[in-house]
KOLGU-4560 file (N, C-alpha, C; in nm, 3 decimals, padded with zeros to 5 digits):
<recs>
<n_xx: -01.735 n_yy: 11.643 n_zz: 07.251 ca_xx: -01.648 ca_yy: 11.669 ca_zz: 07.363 c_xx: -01.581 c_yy: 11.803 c_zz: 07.343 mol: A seq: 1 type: UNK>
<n_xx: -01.572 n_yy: 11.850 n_zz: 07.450 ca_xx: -01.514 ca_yy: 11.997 ca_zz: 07.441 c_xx: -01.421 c_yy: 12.021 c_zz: 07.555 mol: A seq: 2 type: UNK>
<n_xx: -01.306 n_yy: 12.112 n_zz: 07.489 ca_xx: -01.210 ca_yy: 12.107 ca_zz: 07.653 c_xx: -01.080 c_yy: 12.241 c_zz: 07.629 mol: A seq: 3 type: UNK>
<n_xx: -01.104 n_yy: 12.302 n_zz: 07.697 ca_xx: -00.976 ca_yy: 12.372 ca_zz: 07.717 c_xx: -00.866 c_yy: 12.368 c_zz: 07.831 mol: A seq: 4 type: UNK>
<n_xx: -00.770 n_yy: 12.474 n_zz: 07.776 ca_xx: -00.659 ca_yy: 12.478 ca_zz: 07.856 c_xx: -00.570 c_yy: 12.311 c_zz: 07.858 mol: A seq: 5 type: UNK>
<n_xx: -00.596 n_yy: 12.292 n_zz: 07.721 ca_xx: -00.481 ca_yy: 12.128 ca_zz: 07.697 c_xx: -00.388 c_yy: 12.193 c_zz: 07.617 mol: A seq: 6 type: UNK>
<n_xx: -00.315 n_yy: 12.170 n_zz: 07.706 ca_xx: -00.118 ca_yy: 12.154 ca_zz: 07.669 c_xx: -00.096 c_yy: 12.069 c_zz: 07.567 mol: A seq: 7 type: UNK>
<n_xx: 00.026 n_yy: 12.114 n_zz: 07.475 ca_xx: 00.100 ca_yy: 11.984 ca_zz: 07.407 c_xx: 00.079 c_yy: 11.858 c_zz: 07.533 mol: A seq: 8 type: UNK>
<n_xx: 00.082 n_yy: 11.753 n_zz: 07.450 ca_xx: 00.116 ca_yy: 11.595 ca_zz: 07.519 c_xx: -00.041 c_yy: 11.607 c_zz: 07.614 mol: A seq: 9 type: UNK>
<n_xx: -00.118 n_yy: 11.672 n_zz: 07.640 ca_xx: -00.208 ca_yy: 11.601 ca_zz: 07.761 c_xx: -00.282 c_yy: 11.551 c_zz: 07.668 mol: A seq: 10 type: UNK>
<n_xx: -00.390 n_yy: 11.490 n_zz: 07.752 ca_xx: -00.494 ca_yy: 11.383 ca_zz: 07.687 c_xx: -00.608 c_yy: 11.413 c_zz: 07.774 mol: A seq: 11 type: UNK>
<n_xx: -00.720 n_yy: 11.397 n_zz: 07.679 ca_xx: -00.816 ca_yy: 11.399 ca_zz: 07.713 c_xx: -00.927 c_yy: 11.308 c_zz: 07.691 mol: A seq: 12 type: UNK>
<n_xx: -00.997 n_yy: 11.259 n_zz: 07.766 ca_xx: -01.113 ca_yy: 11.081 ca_zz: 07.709 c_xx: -01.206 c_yy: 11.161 c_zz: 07.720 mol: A seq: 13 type: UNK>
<n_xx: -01.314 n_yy: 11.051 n_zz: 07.638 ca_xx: -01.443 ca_yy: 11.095 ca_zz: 07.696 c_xx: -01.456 c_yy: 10.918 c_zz: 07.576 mol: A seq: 14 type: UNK>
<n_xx: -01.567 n_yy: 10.856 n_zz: 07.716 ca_xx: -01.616 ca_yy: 10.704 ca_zz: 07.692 c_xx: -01.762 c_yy: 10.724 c_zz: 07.603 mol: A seq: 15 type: UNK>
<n_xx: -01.810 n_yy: 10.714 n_zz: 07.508 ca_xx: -01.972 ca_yy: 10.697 ca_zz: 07.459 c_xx: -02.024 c_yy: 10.575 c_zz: 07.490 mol: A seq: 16 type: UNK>
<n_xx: -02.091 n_yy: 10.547 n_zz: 07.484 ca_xx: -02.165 ca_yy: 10.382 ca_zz: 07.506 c_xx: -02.208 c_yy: 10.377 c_zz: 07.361 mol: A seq: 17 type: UNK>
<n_xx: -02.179 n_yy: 10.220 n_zz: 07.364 ca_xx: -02.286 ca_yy: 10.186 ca_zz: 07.229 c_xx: -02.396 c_yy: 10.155 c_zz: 07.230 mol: A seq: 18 type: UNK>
<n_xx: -02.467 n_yy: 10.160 n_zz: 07.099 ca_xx: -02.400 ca_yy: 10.207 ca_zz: 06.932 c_xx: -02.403 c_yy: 10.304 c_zz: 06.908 mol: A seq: 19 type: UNK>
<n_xx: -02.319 n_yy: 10.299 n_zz: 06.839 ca_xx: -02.282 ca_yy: 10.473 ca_zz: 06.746 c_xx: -02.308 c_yy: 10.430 c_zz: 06.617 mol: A seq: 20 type: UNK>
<n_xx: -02.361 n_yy: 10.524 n_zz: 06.559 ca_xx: -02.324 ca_yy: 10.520 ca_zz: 06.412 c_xx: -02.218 c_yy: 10.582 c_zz: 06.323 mol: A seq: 21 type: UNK>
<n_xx: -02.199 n_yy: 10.691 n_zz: 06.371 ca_xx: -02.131 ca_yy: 10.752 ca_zz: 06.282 c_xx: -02.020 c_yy: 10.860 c_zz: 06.408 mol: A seq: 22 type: UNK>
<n_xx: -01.926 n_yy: 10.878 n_zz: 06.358 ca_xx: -01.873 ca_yy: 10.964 ca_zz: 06.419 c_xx: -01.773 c_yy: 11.079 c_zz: 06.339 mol: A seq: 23 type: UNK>
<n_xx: -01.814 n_yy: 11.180 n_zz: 06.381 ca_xx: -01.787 ca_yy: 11.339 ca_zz: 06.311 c_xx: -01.704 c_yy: 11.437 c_zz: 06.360 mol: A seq: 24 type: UNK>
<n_xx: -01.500 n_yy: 11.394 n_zz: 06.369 ca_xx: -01.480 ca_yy: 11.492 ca_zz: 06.403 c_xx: -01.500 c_yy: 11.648 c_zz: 06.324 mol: A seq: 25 type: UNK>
<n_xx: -01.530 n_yy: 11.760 n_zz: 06.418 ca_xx: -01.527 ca_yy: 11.902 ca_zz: 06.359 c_xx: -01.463 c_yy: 11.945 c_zz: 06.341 mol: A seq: 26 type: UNK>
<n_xx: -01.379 n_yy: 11.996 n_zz: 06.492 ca_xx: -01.286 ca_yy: 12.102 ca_zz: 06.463 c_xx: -01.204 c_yy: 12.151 c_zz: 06.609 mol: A seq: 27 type: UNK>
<n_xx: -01.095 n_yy: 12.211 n_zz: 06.565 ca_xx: -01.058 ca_yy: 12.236 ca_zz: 06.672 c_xx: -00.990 c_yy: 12.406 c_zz: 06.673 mol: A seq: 28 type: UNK>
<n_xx: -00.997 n_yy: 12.463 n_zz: 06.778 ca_xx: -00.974 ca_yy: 12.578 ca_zz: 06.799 c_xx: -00.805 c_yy: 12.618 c_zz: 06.873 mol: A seq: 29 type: UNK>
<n_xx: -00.703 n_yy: 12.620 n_zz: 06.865 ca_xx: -00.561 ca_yy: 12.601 ca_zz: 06.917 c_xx: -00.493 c_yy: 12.739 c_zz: 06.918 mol: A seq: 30 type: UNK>
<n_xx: -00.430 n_yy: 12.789 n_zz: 07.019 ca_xx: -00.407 ca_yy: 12.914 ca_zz: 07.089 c_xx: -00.223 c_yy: 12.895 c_zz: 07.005 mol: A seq: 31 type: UNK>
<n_xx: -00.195 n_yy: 12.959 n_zz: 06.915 ca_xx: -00.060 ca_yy: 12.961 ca_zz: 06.865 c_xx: -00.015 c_yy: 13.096 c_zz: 06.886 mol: A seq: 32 type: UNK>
<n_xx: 00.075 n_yy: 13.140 n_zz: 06.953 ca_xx: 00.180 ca_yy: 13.283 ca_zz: 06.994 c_xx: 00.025 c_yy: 13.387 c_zz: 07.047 mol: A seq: 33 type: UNK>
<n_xx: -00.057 n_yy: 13.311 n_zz: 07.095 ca_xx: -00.143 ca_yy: 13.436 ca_zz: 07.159 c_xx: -00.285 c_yy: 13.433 c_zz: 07.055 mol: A seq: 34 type: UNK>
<n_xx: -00.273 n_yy: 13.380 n_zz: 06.949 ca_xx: -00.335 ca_yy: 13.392 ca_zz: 06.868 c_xx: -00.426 c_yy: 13.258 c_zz: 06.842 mol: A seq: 35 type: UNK>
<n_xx: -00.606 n_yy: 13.299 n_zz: 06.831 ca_xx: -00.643 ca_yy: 13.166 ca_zz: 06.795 c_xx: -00.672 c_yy: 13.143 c_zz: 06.642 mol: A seq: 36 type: UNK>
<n_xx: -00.662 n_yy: 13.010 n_zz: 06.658 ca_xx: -00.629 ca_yy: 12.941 ca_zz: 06.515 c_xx: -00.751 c_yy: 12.812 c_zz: 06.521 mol: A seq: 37 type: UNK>
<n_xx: -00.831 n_yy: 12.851 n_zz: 06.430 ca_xx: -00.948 ca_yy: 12.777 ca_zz: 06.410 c_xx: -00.921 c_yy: 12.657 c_zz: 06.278 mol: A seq: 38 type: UNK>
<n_xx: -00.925 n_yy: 12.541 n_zz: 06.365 ca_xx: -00.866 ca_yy: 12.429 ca_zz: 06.275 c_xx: -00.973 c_yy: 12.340 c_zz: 06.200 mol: A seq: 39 type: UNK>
<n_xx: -01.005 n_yy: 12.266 n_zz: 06.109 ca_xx: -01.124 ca_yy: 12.175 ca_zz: 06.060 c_xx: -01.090 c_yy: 12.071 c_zz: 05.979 mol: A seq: 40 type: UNK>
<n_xx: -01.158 n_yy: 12.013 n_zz: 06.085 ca_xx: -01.100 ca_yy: 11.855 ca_zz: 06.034 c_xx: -01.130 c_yy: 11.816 c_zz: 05.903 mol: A seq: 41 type: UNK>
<n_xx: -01.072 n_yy: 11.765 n_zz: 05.800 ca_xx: -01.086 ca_yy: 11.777 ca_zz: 05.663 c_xx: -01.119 c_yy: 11.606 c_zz: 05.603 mol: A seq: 42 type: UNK>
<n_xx: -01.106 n_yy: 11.529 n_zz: 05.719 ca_xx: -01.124 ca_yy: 11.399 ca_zz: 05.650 c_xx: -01.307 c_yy: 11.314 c_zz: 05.671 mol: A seq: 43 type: UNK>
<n_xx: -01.304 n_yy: 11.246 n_zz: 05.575 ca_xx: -01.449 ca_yy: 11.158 ca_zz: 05.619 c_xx: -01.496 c_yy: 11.163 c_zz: 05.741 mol: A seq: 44 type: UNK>
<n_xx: -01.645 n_yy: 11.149 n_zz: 05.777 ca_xx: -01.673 ca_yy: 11.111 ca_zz: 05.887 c_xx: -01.635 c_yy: 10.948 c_zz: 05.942 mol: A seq: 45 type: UNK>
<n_xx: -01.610 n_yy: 10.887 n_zz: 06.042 ca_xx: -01.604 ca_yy: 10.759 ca_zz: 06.046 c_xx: -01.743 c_yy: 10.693 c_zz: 06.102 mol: A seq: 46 type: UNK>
<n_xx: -01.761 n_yy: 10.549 n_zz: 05.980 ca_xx: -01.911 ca_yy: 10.497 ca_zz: 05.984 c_xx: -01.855 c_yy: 10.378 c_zz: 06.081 mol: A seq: 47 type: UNK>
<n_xx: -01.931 n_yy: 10.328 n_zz: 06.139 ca_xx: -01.932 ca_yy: 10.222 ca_zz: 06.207 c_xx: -01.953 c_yy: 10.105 c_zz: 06.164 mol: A seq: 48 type: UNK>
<n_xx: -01.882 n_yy: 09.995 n_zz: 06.180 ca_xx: -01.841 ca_yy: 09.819 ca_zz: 06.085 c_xx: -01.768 c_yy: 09.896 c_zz: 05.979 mol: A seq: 49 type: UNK>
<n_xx: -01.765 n_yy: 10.013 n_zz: 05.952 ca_xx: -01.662 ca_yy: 10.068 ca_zz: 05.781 c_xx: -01.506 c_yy: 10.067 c_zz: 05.842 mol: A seq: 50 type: UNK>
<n_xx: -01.531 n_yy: 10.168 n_zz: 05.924 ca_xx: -01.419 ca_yy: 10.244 ca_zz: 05.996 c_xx: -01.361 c_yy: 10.200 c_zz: 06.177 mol: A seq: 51 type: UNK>
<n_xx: -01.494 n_yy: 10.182 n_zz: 06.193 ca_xx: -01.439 ca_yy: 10.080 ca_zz: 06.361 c_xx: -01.541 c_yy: 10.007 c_zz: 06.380 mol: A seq: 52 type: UNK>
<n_xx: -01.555 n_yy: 09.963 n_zz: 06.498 ca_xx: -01.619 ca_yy: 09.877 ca_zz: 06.579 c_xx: -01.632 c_yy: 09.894 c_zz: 06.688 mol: A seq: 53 type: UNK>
<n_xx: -01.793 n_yy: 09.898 n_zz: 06.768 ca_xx: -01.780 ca_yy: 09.911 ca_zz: 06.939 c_xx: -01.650 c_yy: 09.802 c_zz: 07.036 mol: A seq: 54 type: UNK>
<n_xx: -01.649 n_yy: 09.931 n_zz: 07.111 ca_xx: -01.515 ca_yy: 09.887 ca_zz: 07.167 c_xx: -01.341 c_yy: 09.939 c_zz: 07.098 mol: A seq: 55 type: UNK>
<n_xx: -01.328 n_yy: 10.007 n_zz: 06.971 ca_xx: -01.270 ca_yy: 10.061 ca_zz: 06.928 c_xx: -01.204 c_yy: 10.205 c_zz: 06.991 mol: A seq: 56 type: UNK>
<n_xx: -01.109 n_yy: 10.256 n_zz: 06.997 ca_xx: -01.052 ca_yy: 10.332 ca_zz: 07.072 c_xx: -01.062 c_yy: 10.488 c_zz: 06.937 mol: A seq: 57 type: UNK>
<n_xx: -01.111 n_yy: 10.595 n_zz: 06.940 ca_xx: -01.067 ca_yy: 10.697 ca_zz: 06.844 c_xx: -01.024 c_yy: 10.767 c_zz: 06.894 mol: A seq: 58 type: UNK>
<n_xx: -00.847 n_yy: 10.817 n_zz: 06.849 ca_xx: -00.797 ca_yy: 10.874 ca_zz: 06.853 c_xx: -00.802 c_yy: 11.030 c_zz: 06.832 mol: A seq: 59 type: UNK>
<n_xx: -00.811 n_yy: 11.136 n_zz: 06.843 ca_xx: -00.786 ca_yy: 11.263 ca_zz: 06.755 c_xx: -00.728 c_yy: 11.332 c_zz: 06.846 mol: A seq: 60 type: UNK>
<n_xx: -00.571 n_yy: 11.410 n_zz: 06.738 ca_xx: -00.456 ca_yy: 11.436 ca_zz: 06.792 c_xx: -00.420 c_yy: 11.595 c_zz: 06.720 mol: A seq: 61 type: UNK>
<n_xx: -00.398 n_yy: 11.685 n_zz: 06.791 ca_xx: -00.397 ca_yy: 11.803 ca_zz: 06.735 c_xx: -00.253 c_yy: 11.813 c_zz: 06.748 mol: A seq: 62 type: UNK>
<n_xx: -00.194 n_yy: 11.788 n_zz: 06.577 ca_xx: -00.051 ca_yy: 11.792 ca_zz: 06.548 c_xx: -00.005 c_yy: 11.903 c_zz: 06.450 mol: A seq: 63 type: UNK>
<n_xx: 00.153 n_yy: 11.909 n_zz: 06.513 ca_xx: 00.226 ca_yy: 12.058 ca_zz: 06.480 c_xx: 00.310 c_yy: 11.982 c_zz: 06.345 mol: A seq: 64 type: UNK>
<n_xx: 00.289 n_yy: 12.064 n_zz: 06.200 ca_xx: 00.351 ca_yy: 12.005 ca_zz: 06.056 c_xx: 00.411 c_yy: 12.095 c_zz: 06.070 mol: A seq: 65 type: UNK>
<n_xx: 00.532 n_yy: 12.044 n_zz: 05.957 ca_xx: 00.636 ca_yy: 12.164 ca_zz: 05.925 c_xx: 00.596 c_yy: 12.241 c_zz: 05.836 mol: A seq: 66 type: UNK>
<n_xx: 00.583 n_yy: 12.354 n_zz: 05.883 ca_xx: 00.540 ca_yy: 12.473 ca_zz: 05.851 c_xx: 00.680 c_yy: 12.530 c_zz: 05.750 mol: A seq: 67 type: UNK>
<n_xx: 00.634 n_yy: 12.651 n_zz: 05.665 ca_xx: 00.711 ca_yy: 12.710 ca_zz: 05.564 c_xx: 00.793 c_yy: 12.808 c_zz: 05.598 mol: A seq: 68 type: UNK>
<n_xx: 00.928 n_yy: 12.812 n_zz: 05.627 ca_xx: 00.988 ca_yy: 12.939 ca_zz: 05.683 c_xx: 00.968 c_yy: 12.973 c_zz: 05.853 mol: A seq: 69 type: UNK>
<n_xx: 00.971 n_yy: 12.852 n_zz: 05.938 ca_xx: 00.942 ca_yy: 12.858 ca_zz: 06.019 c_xx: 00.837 c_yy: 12.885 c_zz: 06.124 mol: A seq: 70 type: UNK>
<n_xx: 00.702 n_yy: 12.861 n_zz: 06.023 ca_xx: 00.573 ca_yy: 12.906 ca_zz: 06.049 c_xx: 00.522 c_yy: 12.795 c_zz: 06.093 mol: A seq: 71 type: UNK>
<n_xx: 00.427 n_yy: 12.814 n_zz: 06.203 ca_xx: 00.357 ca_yy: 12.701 ca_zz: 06.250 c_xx: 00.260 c_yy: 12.662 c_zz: 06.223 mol: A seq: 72 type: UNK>
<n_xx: 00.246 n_yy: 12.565 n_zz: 06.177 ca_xx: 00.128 ca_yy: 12.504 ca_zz: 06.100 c_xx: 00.069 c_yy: 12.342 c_zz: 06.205 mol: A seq: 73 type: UNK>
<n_xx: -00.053 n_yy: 12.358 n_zz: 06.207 ca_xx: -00.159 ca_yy: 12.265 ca_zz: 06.296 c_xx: -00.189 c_yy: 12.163 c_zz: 06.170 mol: A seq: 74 type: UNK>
<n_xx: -00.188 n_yy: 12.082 n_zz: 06.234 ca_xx: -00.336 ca_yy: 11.974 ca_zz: 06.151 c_xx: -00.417 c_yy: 11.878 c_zz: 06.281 mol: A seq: 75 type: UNK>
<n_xx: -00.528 n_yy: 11.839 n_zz: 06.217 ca_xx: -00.582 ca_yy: 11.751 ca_zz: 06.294 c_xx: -00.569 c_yy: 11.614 c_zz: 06.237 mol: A seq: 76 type: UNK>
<n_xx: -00.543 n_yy: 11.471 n_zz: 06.342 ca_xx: -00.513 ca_yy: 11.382 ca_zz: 06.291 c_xx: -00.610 c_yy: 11.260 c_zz: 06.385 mol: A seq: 77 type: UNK>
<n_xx: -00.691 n_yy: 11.173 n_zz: 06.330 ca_xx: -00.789 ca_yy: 11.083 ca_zz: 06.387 c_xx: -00.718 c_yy: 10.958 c_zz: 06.311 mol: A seq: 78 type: UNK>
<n_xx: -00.704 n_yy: 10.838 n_zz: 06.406 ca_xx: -00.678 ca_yy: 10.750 ca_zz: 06.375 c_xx: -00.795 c_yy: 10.616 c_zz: 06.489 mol: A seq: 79 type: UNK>
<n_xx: -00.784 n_yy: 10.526 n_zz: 06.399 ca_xx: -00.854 ca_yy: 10.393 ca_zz: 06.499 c_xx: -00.804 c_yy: 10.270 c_zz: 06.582 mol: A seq: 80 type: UNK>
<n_xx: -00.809 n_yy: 10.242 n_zz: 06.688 ca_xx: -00.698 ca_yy: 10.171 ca_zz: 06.758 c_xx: -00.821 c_yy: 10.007 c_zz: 06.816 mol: A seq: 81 type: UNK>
<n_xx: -00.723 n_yy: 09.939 n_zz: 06.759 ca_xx: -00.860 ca_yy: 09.829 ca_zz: 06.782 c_xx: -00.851 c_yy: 09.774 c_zz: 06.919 mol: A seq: 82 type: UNK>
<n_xx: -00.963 n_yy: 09.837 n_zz: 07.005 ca_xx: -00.991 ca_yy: 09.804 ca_zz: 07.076 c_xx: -01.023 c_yy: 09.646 c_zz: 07.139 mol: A seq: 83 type: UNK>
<n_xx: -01.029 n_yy: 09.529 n_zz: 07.091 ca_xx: -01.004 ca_yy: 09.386 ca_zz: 07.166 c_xx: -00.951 c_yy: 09.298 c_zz: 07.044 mol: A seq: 84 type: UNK>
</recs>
């Protein structure tokens, strides 16, 4: 899935059908003071029966950490929401 021009707080879906096997977030690209900032997701891929289940909701949330000296610092954050 790919998408620009998302604001803090919007949301964006996109439905797959099952089965999946595996799912791989990459990366994300985020526009900070004018400037782009190429982000990469640093955690496992998520396997399927490991990590979710069809019908499972995945989250991934491009969040602002406290940064050092007032610097803005991104992370990417995927979480699993059980879907039934």
């Amino acid at each position: 899935m790919s998408a620009t021009d998302v604001a803090g707080n919007d949301t964006r879906t996109m439905v797959v059908e099952c089965p999946v096997g595996v799912v791989t977030p990459l990366g994300i690209v985020a526009l900070v003071e004018d400037t782009a900032v190429e982000l990469t997701y640093a955690g496992a891929p998520l396997v399927s029966s490991t990590d979710f289940v069809c019908g499972d909701v995945i989250e991934m949330r491009l969040v602002q950490l406290a940064g050092v000296g007032g610097a803005v610092e991104l992370g990417i954050e995927v979480r699993v929401l059980a879907g039934r």
